[in-house]
C-alpha positions in Angstrom: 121.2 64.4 -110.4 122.8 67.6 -110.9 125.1 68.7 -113.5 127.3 71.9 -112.8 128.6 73.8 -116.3 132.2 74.8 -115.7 132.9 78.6 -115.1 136.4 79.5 -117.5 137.9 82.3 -115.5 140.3 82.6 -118.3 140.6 81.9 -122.2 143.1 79.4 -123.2 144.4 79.9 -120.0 146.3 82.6 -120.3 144.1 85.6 -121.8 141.7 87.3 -119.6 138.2 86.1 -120.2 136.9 89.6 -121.9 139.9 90.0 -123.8 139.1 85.8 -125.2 135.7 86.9 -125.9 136.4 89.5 -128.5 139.4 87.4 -129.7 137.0 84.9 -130.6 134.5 87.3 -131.7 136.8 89.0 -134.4 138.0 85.3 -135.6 134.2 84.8 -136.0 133.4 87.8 -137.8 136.9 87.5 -140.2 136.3 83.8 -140.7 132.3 85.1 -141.7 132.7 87.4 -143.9 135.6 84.9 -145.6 132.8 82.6 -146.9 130.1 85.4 -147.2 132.7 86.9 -149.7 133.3 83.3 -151.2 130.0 82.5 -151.6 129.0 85.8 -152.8 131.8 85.9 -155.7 130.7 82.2 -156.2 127.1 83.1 -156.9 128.1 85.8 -159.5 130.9 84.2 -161.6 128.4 80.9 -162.0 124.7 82.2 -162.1 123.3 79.1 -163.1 124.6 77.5 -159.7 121.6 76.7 -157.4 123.2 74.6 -155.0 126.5 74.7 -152.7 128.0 73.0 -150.1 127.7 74.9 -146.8 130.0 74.4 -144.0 128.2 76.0 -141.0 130.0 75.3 -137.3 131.7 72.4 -138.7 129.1 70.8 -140.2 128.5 70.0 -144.1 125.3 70.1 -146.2 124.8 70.6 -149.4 121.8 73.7 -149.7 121.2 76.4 -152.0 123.2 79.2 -152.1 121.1 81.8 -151.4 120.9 79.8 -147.7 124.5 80.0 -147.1 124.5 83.6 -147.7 122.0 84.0 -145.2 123.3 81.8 -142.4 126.6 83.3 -142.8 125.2 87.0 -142.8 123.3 86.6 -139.9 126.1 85.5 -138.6 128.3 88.2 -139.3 125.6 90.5 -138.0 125.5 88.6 -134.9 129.5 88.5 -134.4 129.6 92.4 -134.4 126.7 92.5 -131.8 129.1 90.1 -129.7 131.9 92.3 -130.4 130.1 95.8 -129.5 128.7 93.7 -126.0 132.1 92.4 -125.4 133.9 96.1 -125.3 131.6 98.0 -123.9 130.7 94.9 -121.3 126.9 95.3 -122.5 125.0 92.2 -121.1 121.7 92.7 -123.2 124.0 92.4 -125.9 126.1 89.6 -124.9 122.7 87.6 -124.3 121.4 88.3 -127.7 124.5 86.2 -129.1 124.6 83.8 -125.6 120.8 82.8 -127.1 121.4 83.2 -130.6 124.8 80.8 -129.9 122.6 77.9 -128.3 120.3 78.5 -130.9 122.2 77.9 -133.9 124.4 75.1 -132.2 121.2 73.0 -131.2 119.5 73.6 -134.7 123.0 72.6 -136.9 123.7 69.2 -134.2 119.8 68.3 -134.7 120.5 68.8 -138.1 123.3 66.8 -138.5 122.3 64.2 -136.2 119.2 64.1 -139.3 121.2 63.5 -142.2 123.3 61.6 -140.4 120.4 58.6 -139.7 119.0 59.7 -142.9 122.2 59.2 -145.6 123.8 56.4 -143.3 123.6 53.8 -146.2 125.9 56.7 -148.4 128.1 57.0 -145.6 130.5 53.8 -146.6 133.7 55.4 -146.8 135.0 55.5 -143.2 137.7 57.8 -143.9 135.6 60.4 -145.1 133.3 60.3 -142.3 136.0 59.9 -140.1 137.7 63.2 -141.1 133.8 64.7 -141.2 133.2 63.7 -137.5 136.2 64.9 -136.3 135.7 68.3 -138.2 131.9 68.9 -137.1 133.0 67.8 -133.4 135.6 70.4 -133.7 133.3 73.2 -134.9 130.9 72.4 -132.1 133.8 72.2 -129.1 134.6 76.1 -130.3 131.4 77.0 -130.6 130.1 75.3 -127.1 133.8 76.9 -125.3 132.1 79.9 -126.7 129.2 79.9 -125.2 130.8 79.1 -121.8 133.0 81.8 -121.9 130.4 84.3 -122.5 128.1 82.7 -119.6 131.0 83.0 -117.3 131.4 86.9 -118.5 127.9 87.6 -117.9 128.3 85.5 -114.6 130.8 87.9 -113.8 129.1 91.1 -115.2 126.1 90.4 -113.1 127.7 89.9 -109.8 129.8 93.2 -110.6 126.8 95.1 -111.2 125.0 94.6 -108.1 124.5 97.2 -105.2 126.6 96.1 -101.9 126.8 98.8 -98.6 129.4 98.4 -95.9 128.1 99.4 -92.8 130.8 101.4 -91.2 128.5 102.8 -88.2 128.1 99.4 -86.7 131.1 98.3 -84.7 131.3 95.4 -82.0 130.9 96.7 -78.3 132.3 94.1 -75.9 132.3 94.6 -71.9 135.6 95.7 -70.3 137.4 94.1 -67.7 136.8 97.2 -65.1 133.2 96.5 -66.0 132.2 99.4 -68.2 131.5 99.0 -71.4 134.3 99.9 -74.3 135.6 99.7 -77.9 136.6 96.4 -79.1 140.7 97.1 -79.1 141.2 94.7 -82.1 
């Protein structure tokens, strides 16, 4: 059985799928440095606070702080590099965030799926985990649309970038009607 992952030859299907890329790639960074910024200024008002809920690609934990301001720092770092790769159409760079995307989206859904078979006996009010499945699932549908745009763009990028030669020597010789040989008329 073979599965075929879509190819997106636009974003939203109107915006050309460069132009979606670093759309998404400066709502990453802004929305990134948002809760680094939060987090940060959290930290120093309220020094004795240890722990913090982290929202990370639409998922919820609760961690210590000095975690989130990782996570979210590397990510930052990670947005520009998408956003540098993006404009100047840099593939090595648009791997580096194609790897570090898959990455960080299989490590958070293994993660969830953990707490989520861990905590299931807390998880009794429906609504709440109603409104937290629908908000991870969201996070991951961005973060996986993504990840196939920027496979499609170094799709694209790679068959751009290789060598092709037209032969315009070679033409097709057919036999006249007189019987001599002669240039094809079409």
């Amino acid at each position: 059985m073979q599965l075929e992952i879509p190819e997106c030859r636009r974003c939203c299907c109107f915006i050309p799928l460069r132009y979606g890329i670093i759309v998404f790639g400066y709502l990453n960074l802004i929305f990134s440095l948002l809760i680094l910024g939060l987090e940060i200024w959290l930290v120093t008002i309220d020094r004795k606070m240890e722990h913090t809920v982290a929202l990370y690609r639409g998922a919820s934990f609760i961690t210590q702080a000095w975690l989130t301001i990782t996570l979210y720092l590397l990510e930052a770092i990670f947005d520009v590099v998408l956003l540098v790769g993006a404009h100047l159409k840099n593939p090595s760079l648009l791997r580096v965030y194609y790897y570090y995307g898959i990455t960080t989206t299989s490590a958070i859904a293994s993660l969830v799926i953990f707490l989520t078979v861990k905590h299931y006996e807390a998880l009794y009010d429906w609504n709440t985990a109603l409104f937290e499945g629908c908000f991870i699932f969201s996070g991951f549908a961005l973060q996986i649309y993504l990840l196939l745009l920027i496979r499609t763009e170094l799709k694209k990028l790679k068959q751009n970038s290789q060598l092709s030669f037209i032969n315009h020597a070679a033409e097709v010789v057919v036999v006249a009607p007189h019987g001599g040989e002669g240039r094809n008329p079409f």
